[in-house]
N, C-alpha and C positions, 0 to 999 in steps of 0.2 A: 504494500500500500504506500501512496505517494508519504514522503514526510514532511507536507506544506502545513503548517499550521491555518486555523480557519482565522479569517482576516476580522472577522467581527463575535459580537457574545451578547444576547439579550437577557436583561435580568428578569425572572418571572419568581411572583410568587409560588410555592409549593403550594398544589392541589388540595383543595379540604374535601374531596371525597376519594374514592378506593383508587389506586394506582389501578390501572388499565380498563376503567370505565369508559374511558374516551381514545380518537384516534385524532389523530391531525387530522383537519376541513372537516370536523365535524359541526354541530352550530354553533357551539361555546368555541371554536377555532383555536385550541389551544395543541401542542406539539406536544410529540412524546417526548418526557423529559429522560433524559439519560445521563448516567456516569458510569464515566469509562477508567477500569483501575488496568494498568499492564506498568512492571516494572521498567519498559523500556519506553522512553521518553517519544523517543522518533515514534514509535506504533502508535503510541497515543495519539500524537498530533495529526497523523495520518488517517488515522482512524476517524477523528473528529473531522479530517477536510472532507472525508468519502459521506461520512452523515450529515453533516453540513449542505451539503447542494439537498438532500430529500427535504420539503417544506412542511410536512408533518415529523419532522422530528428535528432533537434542540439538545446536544450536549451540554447539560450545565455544569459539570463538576469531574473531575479527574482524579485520580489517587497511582499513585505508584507500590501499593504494599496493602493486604488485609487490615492490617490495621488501621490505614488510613481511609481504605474506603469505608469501613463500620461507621469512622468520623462525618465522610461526607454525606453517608445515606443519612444518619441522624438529621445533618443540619439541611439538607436538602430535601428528603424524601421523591426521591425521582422513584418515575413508572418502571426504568429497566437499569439493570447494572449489568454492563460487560464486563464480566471478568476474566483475566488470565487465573492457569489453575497453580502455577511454580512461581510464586515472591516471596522474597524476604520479608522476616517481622512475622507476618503471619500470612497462611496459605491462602488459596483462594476458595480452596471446602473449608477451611475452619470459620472464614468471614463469612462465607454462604448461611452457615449454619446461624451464624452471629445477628446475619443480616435479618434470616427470618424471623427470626426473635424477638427484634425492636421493629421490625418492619414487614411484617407477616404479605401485605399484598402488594410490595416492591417483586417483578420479575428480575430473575435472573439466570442469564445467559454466558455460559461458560464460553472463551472464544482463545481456546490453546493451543497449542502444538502439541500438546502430551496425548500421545494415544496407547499410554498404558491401562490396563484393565483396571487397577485400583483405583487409579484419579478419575474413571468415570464412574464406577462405583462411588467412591465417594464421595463425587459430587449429587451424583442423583440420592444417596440416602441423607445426604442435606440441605436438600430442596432443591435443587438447581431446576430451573425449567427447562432447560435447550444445554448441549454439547454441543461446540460445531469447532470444527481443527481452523486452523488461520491462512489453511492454503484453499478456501473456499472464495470466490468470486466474491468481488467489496459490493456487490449489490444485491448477492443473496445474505449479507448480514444485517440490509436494513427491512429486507421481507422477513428474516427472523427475528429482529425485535417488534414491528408488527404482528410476526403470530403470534408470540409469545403473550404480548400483550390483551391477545385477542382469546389468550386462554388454553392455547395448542403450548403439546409440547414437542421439544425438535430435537433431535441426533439424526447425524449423517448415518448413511447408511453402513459405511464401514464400521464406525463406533458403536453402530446396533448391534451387528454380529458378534464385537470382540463381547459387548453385554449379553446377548442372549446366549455366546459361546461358554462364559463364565458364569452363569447359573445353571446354565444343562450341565456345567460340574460339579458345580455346589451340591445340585440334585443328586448326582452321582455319588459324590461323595458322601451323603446322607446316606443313599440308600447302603452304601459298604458296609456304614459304622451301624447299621437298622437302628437310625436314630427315628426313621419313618417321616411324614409331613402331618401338620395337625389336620382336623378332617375341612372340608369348602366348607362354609358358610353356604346356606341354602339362599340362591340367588335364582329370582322368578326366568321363565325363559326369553321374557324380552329384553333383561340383566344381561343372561348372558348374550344374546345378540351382541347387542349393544360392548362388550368387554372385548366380543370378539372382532368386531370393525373398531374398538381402539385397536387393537394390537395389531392391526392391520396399517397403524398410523393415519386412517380417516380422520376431519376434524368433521367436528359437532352437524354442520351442514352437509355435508356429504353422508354423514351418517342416516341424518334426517331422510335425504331424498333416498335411500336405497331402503329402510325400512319405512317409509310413508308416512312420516312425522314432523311435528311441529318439531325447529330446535330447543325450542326452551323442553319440549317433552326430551330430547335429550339429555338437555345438561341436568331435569330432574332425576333421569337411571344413573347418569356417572355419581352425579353428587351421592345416590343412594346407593349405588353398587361400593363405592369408596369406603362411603360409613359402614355399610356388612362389612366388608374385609378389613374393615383397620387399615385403610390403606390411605397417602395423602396427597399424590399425584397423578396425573394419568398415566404418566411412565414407570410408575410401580406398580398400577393397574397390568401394561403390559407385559412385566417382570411376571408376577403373579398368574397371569393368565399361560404364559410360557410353563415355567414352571410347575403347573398344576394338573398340565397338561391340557388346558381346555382348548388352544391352539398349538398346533404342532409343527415344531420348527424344519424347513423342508430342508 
C-alpha cells in the first residue's frame, strides 16, 4: 500500500448510538469511523490514504501497539478497528479481547501477515470479526470494514481452511483421549438451516432469499441459535457447526 499520508482529518464527535448502526450516505450522513493500530508507521499512513478516497469512511485515530489502541478506542469509540495481530506492549488478540470489554459493539478487523493457526485462533476466541492477510487488494479492505460493520463476518479463504483444518484436529484429538463432545443443544430445523448457510459464509440476505424470509426473520435464528449454543459470533457459529459435524468439511 502507497505510504502517502492523507492530506487532511475531520474532527467528529463519537457516535451516541451502537457502533455499526449506520453506513456512510446514509441520512444522518455520517462515515464509518475507524482506527487503524499497525506497528509500522508507513502501513498506517498508507493505509489511511487507500481509506481516505472511500466517502463513507473516516480514519480518526491511529495506534502503533495494543496498548495504545485500548487508549484510543476508549477516547474515540470508533465503528471499526484494524488491527495488526504481532506489536509490541501488547498483542493484537490481547487488545481484541480488551477492546470488547470496554467497547463491546466497536468491530474489529484483524489485517496481518500472520497466517499461523494460533493467531487466528486466537483472534477469533476474542472477538475478532474479520481475518484478512495484508496481501489482499486495498479495496477489498474497505468492502471489509463495510461488512463487518454490516454485521458479516470475514476470513479469507485460505485462513478458513488452516481454521476449519485445526478443529477437525482438535476433534481428533478428543476423540483419541475419549474425552467425547458435550451432547447439541436441541436446535429447531429452521436453526439448523439457517447454521448451515452461515457456515456456508452467506450473509443474512442471501440467507433470507434462499430460505424465503424476511432478514430481520434471520438475524432472529442467528441471534437465537447463538444463545442455544453459548456461542458469541457467527464465526464460532461456523466453528461449531464444523465441528459437530452438522456441515461436513469437503
Amino acid at each position: 500500500m502507497p505510504s502517502v499520508p492523507r492530506s487532511s482529518s475531520r474532527d467528529r464527535t463519537p457516535p451516541s448510538g451502537p457502533a455499526g448502526a449506520r453506513r456512510g450516505g446514509d441520512a444522518v450522513g455520517e462515515a464509518i469511523r475507524i482506527v487503524v493500530v499497525d506497528d509500522h508507521s508507513l502501513f498506517r499512513r498508507g493505509l489511511q490514504m487507500v481509506l481516505s478516497v472511500e466517502d463513507d469512511l473516516e480514519v480518526v485515530g491511529e495506534a502503533s501497539d495494543g496498548a495504545e489502541a485500548l487508549e484510543r478506542v476508549e477516547e474515540l469509540l470508533p465503528d471499526v478497528v484494524l488491527m495488526d495481530v504481532w506489536m509490541p506492549r501488547r498483542s493484537g488478540i490481547d487488545a481484541c479481547a480488551q477492546i470488547k470489554a470496554v467497547a463491546p459493539s466497536t468491530k474489529i478487523l484483524m489485517l496481518t501477515s500472520s497466517e499461523e493457526q494460533d493467531d487466528l485462533f486466537g483472534a477469533v476466541r476474542a472477538g475478532a470479526n474479520g481475518y484478512l492477510l495484508k496481501d489482499v487488494p486495498a479495496e477489498e479492505v474497505a468492502d471489509a470494514v463495510r461488512s463487518v460493520v454490516t454485521g458479516q463476518s470475514l476470513i479469507t479463504p485460505k485462513m478458513a481452511g488452516l481454521l476449519l483444518g485445526e478443529f477437525n484436529a482438535m476433534r481428533r484429538r478428543d476423540e483419541e483421549r475419549n474425552l467425547g463432545l458435550p451432547g447439541t443443544p436441541r436446535l429447531s430445523p429452521r436453526e439448523l438451516e439457517v447454521l448451515r448457510l452461515l457456515a456456508r459464509g452467506l450473509p443474512n440476505r442471501e440467507i433470507a432469499g434462499q430460505l424465503g424470509i424476511s432478514e430481520n426473520t434471520v438475524k432472529n435464528h442467528v441471534r437465537n441459535l447463538l444463545e442455544k449454543l453459548q456461542l458469541h459470533s457467527r464465526m464460532e457459529a461456523v466453528v461449531y457447526a464444523v465441528r459437530e459435524k452438522i456441515v461436513e468439511l469437503s
